[in-house]
MINU-884994 format. One line per 3 residues: number of its first residue (from 1); their letters; for each residue z, x, y of C-alpha. Coordinates in Angstrom, 2 decimals. Layout:
BEGIN
NUM = a = Z:X:Y; ...
This chain:
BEGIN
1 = xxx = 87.64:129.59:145.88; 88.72:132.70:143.57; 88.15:135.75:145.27
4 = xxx = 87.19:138.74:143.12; 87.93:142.07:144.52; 86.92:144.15:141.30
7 = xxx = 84.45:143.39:139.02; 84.55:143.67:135.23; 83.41:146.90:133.87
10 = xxx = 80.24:146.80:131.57; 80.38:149.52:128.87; 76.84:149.40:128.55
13 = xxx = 76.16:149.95:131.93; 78.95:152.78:131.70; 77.61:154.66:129.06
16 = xxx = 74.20:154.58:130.74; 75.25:156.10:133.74; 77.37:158.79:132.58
19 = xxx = 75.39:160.19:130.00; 74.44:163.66:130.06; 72.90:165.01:127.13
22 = xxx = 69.17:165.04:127.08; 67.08:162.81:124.78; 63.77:164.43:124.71
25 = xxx = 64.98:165.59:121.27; 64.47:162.33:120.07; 60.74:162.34:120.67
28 = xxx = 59.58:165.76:119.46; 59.02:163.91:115.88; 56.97:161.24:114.85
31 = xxx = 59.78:159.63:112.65; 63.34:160.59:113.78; 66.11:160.22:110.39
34 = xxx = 69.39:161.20:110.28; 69.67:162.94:106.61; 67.87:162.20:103.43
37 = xxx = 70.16:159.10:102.42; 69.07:157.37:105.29; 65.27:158.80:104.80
40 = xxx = 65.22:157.98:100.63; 66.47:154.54:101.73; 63.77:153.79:104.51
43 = xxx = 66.20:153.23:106.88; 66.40:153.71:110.66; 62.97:155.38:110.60
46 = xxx = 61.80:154.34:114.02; 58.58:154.73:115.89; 58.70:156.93:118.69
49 = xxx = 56.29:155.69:121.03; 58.39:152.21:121.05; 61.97:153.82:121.35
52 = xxx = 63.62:153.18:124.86; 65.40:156.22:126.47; 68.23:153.75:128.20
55 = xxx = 69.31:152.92:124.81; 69.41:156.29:123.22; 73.01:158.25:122.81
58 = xxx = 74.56:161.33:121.89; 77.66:160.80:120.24; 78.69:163.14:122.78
61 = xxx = 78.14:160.58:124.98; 79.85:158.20:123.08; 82.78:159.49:122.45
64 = xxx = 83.59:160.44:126.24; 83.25:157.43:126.58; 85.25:156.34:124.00
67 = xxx = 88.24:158.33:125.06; 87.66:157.65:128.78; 88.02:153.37:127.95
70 = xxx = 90.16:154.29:124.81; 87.22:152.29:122.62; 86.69:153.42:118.91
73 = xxx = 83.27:154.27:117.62; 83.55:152.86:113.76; 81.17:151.73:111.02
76 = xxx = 80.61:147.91:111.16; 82.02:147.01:108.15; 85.33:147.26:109.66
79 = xxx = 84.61:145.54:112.40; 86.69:141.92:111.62; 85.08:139.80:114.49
82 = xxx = 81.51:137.56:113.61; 78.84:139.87:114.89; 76.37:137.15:117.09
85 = xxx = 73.26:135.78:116.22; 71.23:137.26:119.01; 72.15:140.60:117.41
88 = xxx = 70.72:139.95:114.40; 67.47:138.79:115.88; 67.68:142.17:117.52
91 = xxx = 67.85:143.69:114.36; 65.30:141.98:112.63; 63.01:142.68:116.04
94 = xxx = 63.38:145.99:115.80; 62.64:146.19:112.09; 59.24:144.70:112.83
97 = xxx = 58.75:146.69:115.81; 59.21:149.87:113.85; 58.36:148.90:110.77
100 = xxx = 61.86:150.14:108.80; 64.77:148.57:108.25; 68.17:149.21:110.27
103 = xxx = 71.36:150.12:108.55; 74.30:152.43:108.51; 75.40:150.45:112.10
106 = xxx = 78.36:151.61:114.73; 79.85:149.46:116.66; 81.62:150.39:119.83
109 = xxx = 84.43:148.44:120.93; 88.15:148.09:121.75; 90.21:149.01:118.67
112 = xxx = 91.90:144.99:118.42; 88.74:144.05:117.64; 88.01:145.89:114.31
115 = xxx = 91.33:143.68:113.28; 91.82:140.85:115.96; 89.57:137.59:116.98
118 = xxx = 88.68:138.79:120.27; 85.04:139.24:122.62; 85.51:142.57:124.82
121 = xxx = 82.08:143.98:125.23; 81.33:145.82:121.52; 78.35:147.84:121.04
124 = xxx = 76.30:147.62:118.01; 74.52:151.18:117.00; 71.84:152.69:114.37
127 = xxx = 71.73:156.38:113.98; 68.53:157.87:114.85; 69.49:161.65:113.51
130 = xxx = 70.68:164.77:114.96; 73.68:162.90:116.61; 71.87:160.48:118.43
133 = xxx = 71.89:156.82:118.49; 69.98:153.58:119.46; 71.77:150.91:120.85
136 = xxx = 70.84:147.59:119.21; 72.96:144.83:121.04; 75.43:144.28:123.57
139 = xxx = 77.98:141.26:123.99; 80.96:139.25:125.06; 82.94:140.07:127.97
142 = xxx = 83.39:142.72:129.95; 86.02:145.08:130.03; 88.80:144.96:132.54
145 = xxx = 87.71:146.48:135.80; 91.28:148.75:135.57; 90.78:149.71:131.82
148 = xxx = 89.53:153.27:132.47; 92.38:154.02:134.90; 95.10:152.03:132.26
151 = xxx = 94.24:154.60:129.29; 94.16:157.96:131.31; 97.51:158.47:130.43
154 = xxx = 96.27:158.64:126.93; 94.02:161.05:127.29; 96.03:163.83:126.78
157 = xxx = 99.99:165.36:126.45; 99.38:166.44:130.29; 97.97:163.00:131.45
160 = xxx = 101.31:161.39:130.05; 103.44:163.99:131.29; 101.78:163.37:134.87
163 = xxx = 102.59:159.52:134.40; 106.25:160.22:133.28; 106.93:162.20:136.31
166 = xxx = 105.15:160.13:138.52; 106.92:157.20:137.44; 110.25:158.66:137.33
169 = xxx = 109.36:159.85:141.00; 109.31:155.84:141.72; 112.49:154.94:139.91
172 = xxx = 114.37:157.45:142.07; 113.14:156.15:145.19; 114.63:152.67:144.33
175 = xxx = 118.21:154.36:143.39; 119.89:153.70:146.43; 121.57:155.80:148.31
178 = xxx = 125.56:156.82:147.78; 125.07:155.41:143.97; 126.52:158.56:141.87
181 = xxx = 127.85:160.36:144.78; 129.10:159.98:148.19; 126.93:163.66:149.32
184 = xxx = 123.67:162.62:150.28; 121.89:165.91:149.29; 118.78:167.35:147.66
187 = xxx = 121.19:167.88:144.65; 121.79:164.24:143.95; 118.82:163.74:144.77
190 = xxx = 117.03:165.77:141.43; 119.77:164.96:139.07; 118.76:161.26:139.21
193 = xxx = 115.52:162.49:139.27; 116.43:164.29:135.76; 118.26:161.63:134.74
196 = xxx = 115.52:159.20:135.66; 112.56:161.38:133.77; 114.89:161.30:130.79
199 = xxx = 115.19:157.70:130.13; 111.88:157.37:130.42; 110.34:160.08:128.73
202 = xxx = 112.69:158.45:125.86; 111.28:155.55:125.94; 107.59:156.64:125.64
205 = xxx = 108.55:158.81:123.05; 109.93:155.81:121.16; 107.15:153.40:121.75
208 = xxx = 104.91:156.30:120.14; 106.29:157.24:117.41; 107.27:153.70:117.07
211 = xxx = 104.68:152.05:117.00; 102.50:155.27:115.64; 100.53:155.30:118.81
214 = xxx = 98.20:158.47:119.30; 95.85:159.72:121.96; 92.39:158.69:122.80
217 = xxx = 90.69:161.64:121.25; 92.78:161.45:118.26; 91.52:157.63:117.20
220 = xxx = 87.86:157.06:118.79; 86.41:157.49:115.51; 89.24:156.97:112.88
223 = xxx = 89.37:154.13:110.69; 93.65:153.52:110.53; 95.46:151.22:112.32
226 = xx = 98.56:153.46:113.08; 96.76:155.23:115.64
């Protein structure tokens, strides 16, 4: 019997609960566009009284969200994985429901899947205007229970910095004792500390620049791989 501790973590769910900015907004309109594009073109022109408020967004919203679970936030057409049927009967529900037509879609989801065959919980969006969005569909898997504590390192320069030293901290401890010098002192003690936070501060610096990594903030809306 396989014994599961922690559970998955459902970005849906996730972005439901930790959403903050109000959506009354959305409802002080009969027809809610985003600019005139989308309002020449018909699209995304939905009917108020059949919206549901546990599928509206702020990109606000979305993009803590996005930087929290290091996710990107991207138009579909980059997305490289087959979107599922049951989201385009979604789509073509909500066109009759509404009486428009849906376009100009986001997708939320892990940035290896807007280049990679994978199934880790994307998000497919519509923009509704003024920054908010309607979630359409939700599917494959969920996303590793662990996944929001794995990326806060990339949040920001002090995150990392936090990691380095915390990690260095460890690789001390397993230096043993009398190694580099017979004195058993505070003295030896932070030099292979320093020595320690060195190496590996060297080595994150190389996998970065590297492999032209960046920080969550920095990529959970841009398009290029080298981020």
């Amino acid at each position: 019997m396989k014994l599961n501790l922690f559970s998955n973590t459902n970005i849906k769910e996730e972005l439901i609960r930790t959403s903050t900015t109000p959506t009354d907004p959305v409802f002080t309109s009969n027809s809610f566009v985003s600019n005139e594009e989308i309002a020449e073109e018909n699209l995304n022109q939905f009917d108020v009284d059949h919206l549901e408020r546990n599928r509206i967004f702020h990109i606000d919203d979305i993009k803590k969200t996005c930087i929290d679970f290091r996710l990107r936030f991207l138009d579909s057409k980059y997305f490289k994985n087959e979107i599922p049927q049951a989201a385009f009967d979604e789509i073509n529900h909500l066109n009759t429901l509404h009486n428009t037509r849906l376009g100009n879609y986001k997708i939320m989801a892990p940035s290896k899947l807007f280049k990679l065959e994978n199934t880790d919980d994307p998000l497919l969006f519509a923009p509704i205007g003024n920054g908010y969005y309607y979630l359409i569909h939700k599917w494959g898997n969920d996303l590793h229970p662990f996944r929001k504590v794995m990326m806060w390192p990339f949040k920001s320069i002090p995150n990392l910095f936090a990691l380095i030293l915390l990690l260095s901290w460890f690789a001390t401890q397993l230096v043993p004792v009398g190694l580099f010098s017979k004195a058993n002192d505070w003295g030896v003690y932070w030099m292979t500390y320093f020595f320690m936070f060195k190496g590996i501060a060297a080595i994150v610096i190389f996998y970065g620049f590297a492999l032209g990594k960046n920080f969550n903030p920095a990529i959970w809306n841009s398009k290029y791989n080298k981020s």
